[in-house]
C-alpha positions in Angstrom: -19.8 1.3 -16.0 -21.7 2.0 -12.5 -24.0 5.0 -12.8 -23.6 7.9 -10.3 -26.4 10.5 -9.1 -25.9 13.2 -7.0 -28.3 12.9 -3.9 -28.7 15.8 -1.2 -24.9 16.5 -2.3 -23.7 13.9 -1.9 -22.9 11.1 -5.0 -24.7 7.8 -4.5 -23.9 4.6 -6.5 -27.5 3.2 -8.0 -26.2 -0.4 -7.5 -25.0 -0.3 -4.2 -26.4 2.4 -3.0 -22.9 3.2 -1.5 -23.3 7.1 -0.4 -19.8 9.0 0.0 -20.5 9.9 3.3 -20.9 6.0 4.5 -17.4 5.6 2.9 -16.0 8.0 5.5 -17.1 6.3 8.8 -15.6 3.0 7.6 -12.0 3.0 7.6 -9.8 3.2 4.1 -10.1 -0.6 3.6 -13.8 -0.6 3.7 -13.7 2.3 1.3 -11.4 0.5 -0.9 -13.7 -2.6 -0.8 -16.9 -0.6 -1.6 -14.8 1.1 -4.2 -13.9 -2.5 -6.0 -17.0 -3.5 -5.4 -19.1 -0.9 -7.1 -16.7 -1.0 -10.1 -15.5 2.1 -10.0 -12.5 1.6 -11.0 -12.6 1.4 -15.4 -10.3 2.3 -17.6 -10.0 6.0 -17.4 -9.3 5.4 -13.7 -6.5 2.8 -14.6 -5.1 5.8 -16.7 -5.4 8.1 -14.6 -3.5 6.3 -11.6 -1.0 5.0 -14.4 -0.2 9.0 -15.0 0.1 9.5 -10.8 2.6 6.3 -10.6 5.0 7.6 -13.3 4.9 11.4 -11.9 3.0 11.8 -8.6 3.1 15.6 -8.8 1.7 15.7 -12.6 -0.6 18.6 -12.9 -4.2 18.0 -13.8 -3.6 19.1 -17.1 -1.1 17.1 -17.3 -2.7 13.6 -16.5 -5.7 14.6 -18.5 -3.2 15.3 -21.9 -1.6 11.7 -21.2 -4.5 9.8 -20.8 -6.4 11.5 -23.1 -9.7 12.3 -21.2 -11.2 15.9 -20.5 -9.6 18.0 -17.4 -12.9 18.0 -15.6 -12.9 14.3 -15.8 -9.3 13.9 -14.4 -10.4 16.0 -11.6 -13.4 14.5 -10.4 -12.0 11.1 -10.9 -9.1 11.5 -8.7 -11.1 13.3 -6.2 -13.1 10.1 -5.8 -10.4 8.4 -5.5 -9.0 9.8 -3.0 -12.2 10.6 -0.9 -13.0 6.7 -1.2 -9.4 6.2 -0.2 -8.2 4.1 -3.2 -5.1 7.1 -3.9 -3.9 7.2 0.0 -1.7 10.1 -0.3 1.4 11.2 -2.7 4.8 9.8 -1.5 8.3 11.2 -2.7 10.3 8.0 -4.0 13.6 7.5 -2.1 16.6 5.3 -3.2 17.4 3.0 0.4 20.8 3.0 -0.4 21.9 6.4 -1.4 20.2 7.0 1.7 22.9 5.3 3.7 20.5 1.8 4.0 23.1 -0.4 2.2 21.8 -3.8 4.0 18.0 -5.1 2.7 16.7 -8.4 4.9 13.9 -10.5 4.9 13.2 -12.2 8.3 11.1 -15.2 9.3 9.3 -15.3 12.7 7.9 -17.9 14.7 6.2 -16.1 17.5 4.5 -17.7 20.7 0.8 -18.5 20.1 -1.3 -15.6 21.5 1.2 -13.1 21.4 1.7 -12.4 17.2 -0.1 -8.9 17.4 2.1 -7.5 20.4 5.0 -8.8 18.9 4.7 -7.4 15.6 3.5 -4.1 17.1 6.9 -4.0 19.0 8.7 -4.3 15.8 7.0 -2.1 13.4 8.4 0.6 15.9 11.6 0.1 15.0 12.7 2.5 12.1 14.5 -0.2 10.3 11.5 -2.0 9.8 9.5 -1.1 6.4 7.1 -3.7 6.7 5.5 -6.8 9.5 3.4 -9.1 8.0 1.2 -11.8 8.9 1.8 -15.1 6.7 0.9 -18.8 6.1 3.4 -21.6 6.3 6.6 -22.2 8.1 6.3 -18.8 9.6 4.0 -16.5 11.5 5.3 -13.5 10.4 7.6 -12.0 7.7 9.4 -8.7 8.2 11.2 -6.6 6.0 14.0 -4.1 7.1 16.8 -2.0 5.9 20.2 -1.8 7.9 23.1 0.8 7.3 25.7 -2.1 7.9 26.6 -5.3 9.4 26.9 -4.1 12.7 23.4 -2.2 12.6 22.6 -5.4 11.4 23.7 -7.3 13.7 22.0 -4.6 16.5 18.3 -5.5 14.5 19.1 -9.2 14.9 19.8 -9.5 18.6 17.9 -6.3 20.1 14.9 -6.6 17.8 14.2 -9.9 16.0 15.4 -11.9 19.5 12.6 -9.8 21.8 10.7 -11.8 24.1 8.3 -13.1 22.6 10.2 -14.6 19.4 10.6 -18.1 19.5 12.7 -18.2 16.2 13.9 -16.2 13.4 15.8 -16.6 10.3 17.2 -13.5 8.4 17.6 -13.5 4.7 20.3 -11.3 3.3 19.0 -9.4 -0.1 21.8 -10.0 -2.6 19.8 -8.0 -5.5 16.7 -6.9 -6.2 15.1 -7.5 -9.4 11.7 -5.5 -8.7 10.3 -3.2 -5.9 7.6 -1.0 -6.5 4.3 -1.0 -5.0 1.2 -3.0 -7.4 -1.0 -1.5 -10.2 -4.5 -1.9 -10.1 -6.1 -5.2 -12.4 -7.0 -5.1 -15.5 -10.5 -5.1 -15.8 -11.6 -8.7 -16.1 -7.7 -9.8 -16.6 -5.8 -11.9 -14.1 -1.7 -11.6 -14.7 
């Protein structure tokens, strides 16, 4: 487990030497990183987070009864967390379809050398688009987007996934999806 100090206010890690205030000039990545790094995330955290994935508006008291550590604890813990930026923010959960989304895609691009940043750019704009991401193999770039119905589909297609720019893409139709939730943080020394 890494030992903390407090320093002149502010909590320094002895191994790294990673003050709290460092972790704010670097953006949420960096602070993740140092985060990892430092191993500060242990078991407590791993229940703690665990707590925040089921209910995201659990009470402190709450989160400390279900993973059975002291309130203090839960609340410095997920203050860290968030001030290093490993807990980004708490997100109501929708359901797409409900919603009026009925139409899930995943889309392969091919995009013309020196331009994949522009591109993608252009078509994380779009509010169809949930996510743009940069990929090895047969592609350059895989998006994922939500329609309403064929014809908005059919609009995303030729007025967004055809832009300049695009030198080919393939669009895969969801038929069902099996899982989609965001990822739990490792097991400590485990790999699934």
């Amino acid at each position: 487990m890494t030992k903390w100090k407090k320093n002149k206010g502010r909590w320094l890690n002895k191994r790294l030497s990673c003050p709290e205030s460092v972790l704010h000039m670097f953006n949420s990545l960096t602070a993740k990183l140092c985060f990892q790094v430092s191993g500060l995330i242990d078991d407590t955290d791993r229940k703690i987070i665990s707590v925040l994935e089921k209910d995201a508006r659990a009470s402190l008291r709450k989160i400390s009864e279900e993973a059975g550590v002291s309130l203090g604890t839960v609340s410095n813990r997920v203050n860290k967390m968030e001030e290093s930026g490993v807990i980004l923010g708490y997100k109501v959960s929708l359901d797409p379809d409900k919603l009026g989304w009925g139409l899930n895609v995943v889309v392969g691009l091919r995009i013309e050398k020196g331009r994949l940043i522009e591109i993608q750019e252009k078509i994380a704009r779009d509010r169809r688009v949930c996510g743009v991401y940069d990929v090895t193999g047969d592609y350059d770039s895989m998006v994922i987007a939500r329609a309403q119905d064929r014809e908005d589909l059919d609009d995303l297609t030729k007025n967004v996934m055809s832009i300049d720019g695009i030198e080919r893409s393939v669009t895969h139709l969801v038929l069902n999806t099996v899982k989609e939730s965001p990822p739990t943080p490792p097991e400590s020394g485990k790999r699934s």
